[in-house]
C-alpha positions as CSV (number, residue, x, y, z in Angstrom):
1,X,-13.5,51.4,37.8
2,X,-10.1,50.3,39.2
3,X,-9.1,51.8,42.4
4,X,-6.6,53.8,42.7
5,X,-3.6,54.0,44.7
6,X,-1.3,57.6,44.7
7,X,2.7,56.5,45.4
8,X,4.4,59.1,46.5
9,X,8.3,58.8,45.9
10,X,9.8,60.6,48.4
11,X,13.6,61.5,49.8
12,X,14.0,61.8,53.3
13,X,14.3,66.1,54.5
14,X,18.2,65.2,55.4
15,X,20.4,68.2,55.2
16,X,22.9,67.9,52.1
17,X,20.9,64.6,50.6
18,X,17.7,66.9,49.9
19,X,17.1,70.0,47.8
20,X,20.5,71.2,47.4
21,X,20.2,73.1,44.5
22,X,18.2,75.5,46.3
23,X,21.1,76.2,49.1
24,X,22.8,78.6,47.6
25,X,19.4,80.4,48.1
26,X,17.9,79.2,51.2
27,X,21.0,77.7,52.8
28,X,20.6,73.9,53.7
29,X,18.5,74.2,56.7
30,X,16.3,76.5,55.1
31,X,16.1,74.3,52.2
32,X,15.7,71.2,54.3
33,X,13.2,72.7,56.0
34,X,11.1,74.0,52.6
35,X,11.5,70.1,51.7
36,X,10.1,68.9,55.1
37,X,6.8,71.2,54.4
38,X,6.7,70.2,50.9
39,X,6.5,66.6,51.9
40,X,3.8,67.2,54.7
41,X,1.7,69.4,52.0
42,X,1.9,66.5,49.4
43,X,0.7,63.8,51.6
44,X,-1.7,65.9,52.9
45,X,-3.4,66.8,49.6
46,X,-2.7,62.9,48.5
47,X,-4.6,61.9,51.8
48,X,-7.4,64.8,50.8
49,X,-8.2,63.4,47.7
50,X,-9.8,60.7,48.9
51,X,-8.8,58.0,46.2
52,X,-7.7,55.1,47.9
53,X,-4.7,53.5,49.6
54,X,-1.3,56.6,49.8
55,X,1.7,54.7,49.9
56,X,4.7,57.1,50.7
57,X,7.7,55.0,48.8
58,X,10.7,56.4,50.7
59,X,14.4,56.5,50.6
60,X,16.5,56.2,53.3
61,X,14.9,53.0,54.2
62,X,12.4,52.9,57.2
63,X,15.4,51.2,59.2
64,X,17.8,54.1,58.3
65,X,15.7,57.2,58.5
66,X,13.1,58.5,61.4
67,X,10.0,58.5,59.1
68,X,7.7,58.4,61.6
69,X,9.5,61.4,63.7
70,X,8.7,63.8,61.1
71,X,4.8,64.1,62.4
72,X,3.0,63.2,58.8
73,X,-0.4,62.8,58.8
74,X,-1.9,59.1,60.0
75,X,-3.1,56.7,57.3
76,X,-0.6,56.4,55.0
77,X,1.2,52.7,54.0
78,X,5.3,52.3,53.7
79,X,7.6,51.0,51.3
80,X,10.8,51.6,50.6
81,X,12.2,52.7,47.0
82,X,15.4,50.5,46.9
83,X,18.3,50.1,44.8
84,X,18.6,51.4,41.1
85,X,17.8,54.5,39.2
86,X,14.6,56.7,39.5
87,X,13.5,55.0,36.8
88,X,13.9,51.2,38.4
89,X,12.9,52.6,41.7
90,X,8.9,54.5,39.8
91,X,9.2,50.9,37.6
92,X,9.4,49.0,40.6
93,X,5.9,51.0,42.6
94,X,4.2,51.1,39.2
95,X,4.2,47.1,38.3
96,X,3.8,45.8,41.5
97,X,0.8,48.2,41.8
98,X,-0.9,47.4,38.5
99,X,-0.1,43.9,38.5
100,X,-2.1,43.5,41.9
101,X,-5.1,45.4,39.6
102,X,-5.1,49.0,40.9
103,X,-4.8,52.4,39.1
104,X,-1.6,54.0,40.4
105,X,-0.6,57.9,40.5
106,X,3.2,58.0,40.6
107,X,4.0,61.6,42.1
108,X,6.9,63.1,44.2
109,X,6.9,65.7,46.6
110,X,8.5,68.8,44.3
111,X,5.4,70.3,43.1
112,X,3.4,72.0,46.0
113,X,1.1,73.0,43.1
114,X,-0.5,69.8,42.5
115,X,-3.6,69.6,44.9
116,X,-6.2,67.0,46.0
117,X,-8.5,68.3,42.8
118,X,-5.4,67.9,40.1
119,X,-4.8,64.3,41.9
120,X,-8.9,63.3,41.6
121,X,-8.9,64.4,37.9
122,X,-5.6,62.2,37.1
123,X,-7.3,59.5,38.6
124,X,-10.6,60.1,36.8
125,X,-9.1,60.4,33.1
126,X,-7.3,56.8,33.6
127,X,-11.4,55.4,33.7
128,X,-11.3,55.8,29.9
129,X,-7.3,56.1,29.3
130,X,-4.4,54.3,30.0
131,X,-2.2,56.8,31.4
132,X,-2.7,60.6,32.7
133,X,0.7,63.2,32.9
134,X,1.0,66.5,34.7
135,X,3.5,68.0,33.0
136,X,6.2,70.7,34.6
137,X,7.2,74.1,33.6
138,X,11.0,72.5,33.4
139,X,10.3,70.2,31.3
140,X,9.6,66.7,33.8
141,X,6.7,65.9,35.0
142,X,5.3,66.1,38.5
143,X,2.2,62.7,37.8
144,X,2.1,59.8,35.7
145,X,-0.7,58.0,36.0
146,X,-1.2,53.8,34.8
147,X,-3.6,51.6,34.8
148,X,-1.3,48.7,33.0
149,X,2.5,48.5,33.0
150,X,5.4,49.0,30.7
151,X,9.0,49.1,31.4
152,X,10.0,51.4,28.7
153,X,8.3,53.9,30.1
154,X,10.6,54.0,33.1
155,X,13.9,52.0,31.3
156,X,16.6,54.4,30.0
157,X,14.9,57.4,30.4
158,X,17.0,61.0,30.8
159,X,16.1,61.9,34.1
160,X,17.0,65.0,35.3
161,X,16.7,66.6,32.2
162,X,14.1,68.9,29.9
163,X,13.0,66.1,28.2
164,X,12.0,63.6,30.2
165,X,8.1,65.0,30.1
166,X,8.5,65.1,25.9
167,X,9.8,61.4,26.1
168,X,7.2,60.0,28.4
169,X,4.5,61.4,26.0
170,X,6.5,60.2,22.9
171,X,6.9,56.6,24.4
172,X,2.9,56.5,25.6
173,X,2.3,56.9,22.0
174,X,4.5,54.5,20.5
175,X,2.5,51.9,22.8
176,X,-0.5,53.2,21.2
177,X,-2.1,54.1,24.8
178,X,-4.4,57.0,25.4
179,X,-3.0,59.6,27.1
180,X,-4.6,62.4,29.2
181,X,-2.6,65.6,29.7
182,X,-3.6,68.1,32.1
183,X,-2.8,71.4,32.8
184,X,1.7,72.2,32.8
185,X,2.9,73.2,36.6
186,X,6.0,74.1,38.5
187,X,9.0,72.2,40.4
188,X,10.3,73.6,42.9
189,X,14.0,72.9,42.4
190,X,16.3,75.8,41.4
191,X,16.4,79.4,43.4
192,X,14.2,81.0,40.3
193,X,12.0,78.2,41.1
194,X,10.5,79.7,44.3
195,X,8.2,82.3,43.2
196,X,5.9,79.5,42.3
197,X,5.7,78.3,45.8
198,X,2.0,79.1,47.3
199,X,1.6,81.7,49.4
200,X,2.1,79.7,52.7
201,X,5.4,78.0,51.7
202,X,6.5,81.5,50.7
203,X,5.4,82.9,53.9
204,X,7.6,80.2,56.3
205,X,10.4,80.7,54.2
206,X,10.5,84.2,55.5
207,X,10.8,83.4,59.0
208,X,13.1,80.3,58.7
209,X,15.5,80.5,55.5
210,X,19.2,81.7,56.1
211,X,21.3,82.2,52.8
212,X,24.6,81.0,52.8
213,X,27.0,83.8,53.2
């Protein structure tokens, strides 16, 4: 069995660079804030499942942004994302990983929903196929999971649209890999987004949110 290593592409909590679609509802230090604890809860439950090596793939760079101010949990290794698209930046992470012979689990930090548990069974589907998805309510995806590389599964793809999940599937196919899909969950990304937030998210968003006027 490879091992695997989880990459988490993340975007520094910066007020106005992060979550703004949800400032209309939360404000932008209310939705800076939600992003901050979304990024702690990801790591966490990528350091919980116990695969392997958690490399938090970051952008600013680690010369631009204080990283290691924002009190995340010990044991993770750095890169930095780069220059280029989402797509170049994922394409990047995802051959440098599987050419050095690991597994990788590409995830961000949107989807509070996906757990230490959902991570372990991505990981274990990729023993007998060659790539796992989670896919999200809004039509993306919140994992893909490799254990070999192919650009056009990053190249030219619609990001930031409701079809990016339905393409990624359609493209696995055409390379005549065997996918795994488990279980659809939720972004958190747009106000009518946030009633999918666990209970504890919802709960600190009582105390600290402030909607714009």
């Amino acid at each position: 069995m490879k091992p695997t290593r989880i990459v988490i592409i993340a975007k520094a909590p910066i007020a106005g660079f992060c979550k703004t679609r949800l400032i209309p509802a939360l404000g932008e230090q209310g939705a800076t804030e939600l992003a901050q604890r979304m990024l702690v809860r990801t790591v966490t439950s990528a350091l919980a499942a116990g695969l392997g090596t958690v490399e938090l793939c970051v952008t600013p760079g680690l010369q631009t942004f204080d990283w290691q101010g924002l009190g995340l949990p010990d044991g993770l290794v750095w890169s930095e994302q780069g220059e280029g698209d989402l797509g170049a930046r994922m394409g990047r992470a995802a051959q440098r990983v599987t050419s050095a012979g690991e597994a990788i689990l590409l995830i961000g930090t949107d989807c509070p929903e996906l757990d230490s548990g959902l991570l372990q069974h991505a990981a274990t589907a990729l023993q007998d196929h060659d790539a796992s998805l989670v896919p999200t309510a809004d039509g993306g995806y919140a994992l893909l999971g490799l254990k070999r590389f192919a650009p056009t599964l990053f190249d030219a793809m619609p990001w930031s649209t409701d079809t990016v999940g339905a393409e990624t599937q359609r493209r696995v196919e055409q390379l005549d890999w065997r996918l795994h899909t488990l279980p659809t969950l939720h972004d958190i990304d747009e106000p009518q987004d946030l009633p999918w937030l666990p209970a504890e998210l919802q709960a600190d968003l009582a105390t600290t949110s402030q909607p714009n006027p």
